[in-house]
Structure formats: structure tokens, C-alpha cells
N, C-alpha and C positions, 0 to 999 in steps of 0.2 A: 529555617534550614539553609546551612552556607552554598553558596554555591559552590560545584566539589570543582575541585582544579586538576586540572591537566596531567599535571604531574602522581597525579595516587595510582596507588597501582588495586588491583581487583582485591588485593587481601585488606584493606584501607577501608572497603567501604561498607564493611557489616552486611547483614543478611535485612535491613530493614529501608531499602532500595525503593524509592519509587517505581514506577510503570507507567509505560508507553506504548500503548496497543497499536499494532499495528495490521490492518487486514487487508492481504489483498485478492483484491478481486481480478482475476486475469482469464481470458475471454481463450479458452482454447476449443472453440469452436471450429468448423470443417475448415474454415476460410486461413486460419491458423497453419492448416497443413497444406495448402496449394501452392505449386510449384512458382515464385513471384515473375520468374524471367533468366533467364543463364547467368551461372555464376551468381545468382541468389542465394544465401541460406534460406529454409525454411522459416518463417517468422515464429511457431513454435520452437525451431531448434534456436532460435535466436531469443526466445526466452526462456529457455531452457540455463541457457547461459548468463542471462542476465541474472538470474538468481543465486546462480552459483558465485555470481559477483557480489551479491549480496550479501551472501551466506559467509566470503571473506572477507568483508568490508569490515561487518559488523566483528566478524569473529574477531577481526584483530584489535581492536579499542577496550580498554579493562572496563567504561565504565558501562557504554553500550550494551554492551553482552549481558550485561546482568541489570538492566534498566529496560530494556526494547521487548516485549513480547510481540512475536506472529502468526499468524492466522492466515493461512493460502485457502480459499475459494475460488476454486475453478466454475469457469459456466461455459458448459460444452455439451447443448439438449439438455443438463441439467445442474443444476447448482447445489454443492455437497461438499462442504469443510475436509478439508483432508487431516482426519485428527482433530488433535486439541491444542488450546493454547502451547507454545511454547518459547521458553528464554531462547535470547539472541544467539547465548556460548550452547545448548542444547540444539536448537532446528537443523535439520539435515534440509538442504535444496531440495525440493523434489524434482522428478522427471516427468515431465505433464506430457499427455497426447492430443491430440486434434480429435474432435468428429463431434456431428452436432451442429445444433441452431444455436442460440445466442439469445437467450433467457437473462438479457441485461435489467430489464426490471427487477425480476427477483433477485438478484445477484446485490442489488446495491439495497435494496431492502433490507435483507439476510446480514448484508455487511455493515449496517446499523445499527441491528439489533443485536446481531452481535457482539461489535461495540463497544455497546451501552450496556448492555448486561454484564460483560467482564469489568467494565469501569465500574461501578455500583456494587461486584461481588469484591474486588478490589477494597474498595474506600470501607464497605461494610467489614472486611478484613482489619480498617484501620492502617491500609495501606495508599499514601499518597499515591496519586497519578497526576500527570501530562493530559489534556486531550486527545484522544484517540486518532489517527488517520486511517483512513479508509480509501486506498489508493486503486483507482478502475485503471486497466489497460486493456483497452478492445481493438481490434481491427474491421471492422464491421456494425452491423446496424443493428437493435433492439429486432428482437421474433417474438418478444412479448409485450404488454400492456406496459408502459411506463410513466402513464400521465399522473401518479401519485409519487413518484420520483420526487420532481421538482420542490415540493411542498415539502415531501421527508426531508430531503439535503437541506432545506431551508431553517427546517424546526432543529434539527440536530445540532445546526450551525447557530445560531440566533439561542440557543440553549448550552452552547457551549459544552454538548454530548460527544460531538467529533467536527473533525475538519476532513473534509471531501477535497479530493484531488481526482480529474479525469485525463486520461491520456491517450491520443490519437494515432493511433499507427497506421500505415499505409491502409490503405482501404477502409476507414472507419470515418461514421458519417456525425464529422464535427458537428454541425447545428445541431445534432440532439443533447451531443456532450456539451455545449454551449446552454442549451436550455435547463440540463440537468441543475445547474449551477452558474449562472451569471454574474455573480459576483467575482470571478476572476475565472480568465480565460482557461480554455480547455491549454492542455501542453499537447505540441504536437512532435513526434518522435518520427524523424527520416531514414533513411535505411542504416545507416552511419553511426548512431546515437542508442542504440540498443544499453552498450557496454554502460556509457556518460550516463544514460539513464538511473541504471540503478546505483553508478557510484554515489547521483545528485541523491537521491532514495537513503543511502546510508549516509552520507556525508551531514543530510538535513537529522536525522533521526539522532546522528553522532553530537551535532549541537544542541539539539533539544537538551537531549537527557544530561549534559554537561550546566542546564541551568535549573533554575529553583523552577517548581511545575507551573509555578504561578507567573512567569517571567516571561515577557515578549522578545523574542529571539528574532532576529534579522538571519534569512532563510541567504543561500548564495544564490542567485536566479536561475532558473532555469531559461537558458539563451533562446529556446525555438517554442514560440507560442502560435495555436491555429489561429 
């Protein structure tokens, strides 16, 4: 399969599209909604907005939009897919709230099996795919059991089932995102960088799906690592 070029536009590229999963897991637990200091946003209204940046990023690329499937799992006391799969040019942003512990174990468990399950219902379709991402944004600490974490993100990763990204927002305690994943550093995200964030989010997923799924693709960096 060639690799599609830049220039096609969405009517160009048939209905028999690869797939690029992408799940995220974002942490809108109580700590989410606490007031950071004057003249703060909200870290939930700040990702609130970060999605919606998402949700234009991606909309606006013909090829993305119809290559990138997402998946939002919220963990806020509890972890619960908001819906179903859905294409890049279909997902509406949603409006997430705060309240709740921070059920980070489950959360990236969940966001593994789910996945892997969509990638193998996928392929069993007869439909190529990319490696799945499985993108964490927490502010805060695991309130549950996580010591089978490490081993999952290992096996998923060494299997070539997904690739794990973890990301650090004010008040979230690196060394466990660290642990979760040691083969390359947690991303740490400053008050600043909310916006950058998810443009790097779409921007990366915008490359991907522009290459053969098989293809090693040079990522643009993300500037601020914990």
C-alpha cells in the first residue's frame, strides 16, 4: 500500500482506510476541578478545551478524519467509555466534569483491552491498522492497585498491541508515570501547554495515518519531559 500523499483529498481515498486507535484516558477526578490559584483556569476546563482542539485538528486533515478512530475514558471514582468507537470527521469533543478518586489502574488496563480488542476486530474485518495509542493525562496519584500496570504496558508494548503515552499535569505524581513505563519518559505538561498539547496529539496522529501502517514515522518532539 502506497503511501497516500498530502495532496488527496477525502474523496481520493475509498472507503477501505486503515485504522488508528486512539484511547484516551483523562483523569477527571475531584483534583481536576480545584480552584489552582488566581487567574487559573480550571485544569478540567483546560481540558475541556484541549479537546476541542483536538476535535479541530483532526477535523480539518482529509486523511486523518477518516483513518484516526477515538475512544475518551474518563476516570473520575470511576472508569466508563463515553460511548463507542468513533471516526475522527464523526466524534464530537465532549464536556467532562470533575469529582471522584483517580481509579488510574483500571483506567489504563481498560485502555488496553480496549485497544486490543478493537485492533483484532479491525484486522478480523480484513481492515489494516497502525498501532493503537493509548494516551493517560492525570493530575494526581493512582487511588487504586496499579502494580500489574507496569507489566501490562510492557506486554502491549514488546507485542506490538499498542503504544503507551503518559502525561503529567500540575499536581500528578511522576515517579508512578515513570514506573508505569520506563522506556521513555513521562511528558510533563505546565500551565501554558494545555492548547500545544493536543495540537502535538493531532499533529502526531496527522503523520501517522499519512504513512503505510507498517512504517516508522519520526514523531515531532514533545519539548517538556518530567
Amino acid at each position: 500500500m502506497p503511501i497516500v500523499s498530502e495532496l488527496m483529498t477525502e474523496d481520493d481515498l475509498g472507503t477501505a482506510d486503515p485504522r488508528c486507535q486512539l484511547v484516551l484516558l483523562l483523569d477527571t477526578s475531584t483534583s481536576m476541578g480545584i480552584n489552582r490559584g488566581p487567574n487559573l483556569p480550571l485544569a478540567i476546563d483546560e481540558l475541556n478545551r484541549g479537546l476541542q482542539t483536538l476535535h479541530t485538528e483532526l477535523g480539518e486533515d482529509p486523511v486523518a478524519r477518516r483513518r484516526v478512530e477515538l475512544l475518551v475514558v474518563p476516570f473520575g471514582g470511576s472508569v466508563s467509555p463515553l460511548g463507542s468507537w468513533q471516526m475522527a470527521r464523526d466524534w464530537v469533543a465532549p464536556t467532562l466534569t470533575a469529582g471522584g478518586g483517580t481509579p488510574m489502574g483500571e483506567a489504563v488496563l481498560t485502555g488496553l483491552r480496549l485497544a486490543t480488542e478493537r485492533r483484532r476486530q479491525c484486522q478480523a474485518d480484513g481492515t489494516l491498522t497502525y498501532r493503537p495509542w493509548v494516551f493517560l493525562l492525570t493530575d494526581g496519584e493512582p487511588t487504586d492497585d496499579v502494580t500489574s500496570v507496569p507489566s501490562a504496558i510492557a506486554e502491549a508494548q514488546e507485542k506490538k498491541r499498542a503504544i503507551f503515552w503518559s502525561v503529567a499535569a500540575k499536581g500528578a505524581d511522576v515517579r508512578v508515570l515513570q514506573e508505569f513505563d520506563p522506556t521513555k519518559p513521562a511528558l510533563r505538561l505546565d500551565e501554558a501547554n494545555w492548547s500545544s498539547l493536543f495540537e502535538w496529539l493531532s499533529a502526531s496522529m496527522t503523520q501517522i495515518t499519512k504513512a503505510q501502517p507498517d512504517q516508522q514515522v519520526p514523531l515531532d518532539p514533545w519539548l517538556i519531559t518530567a
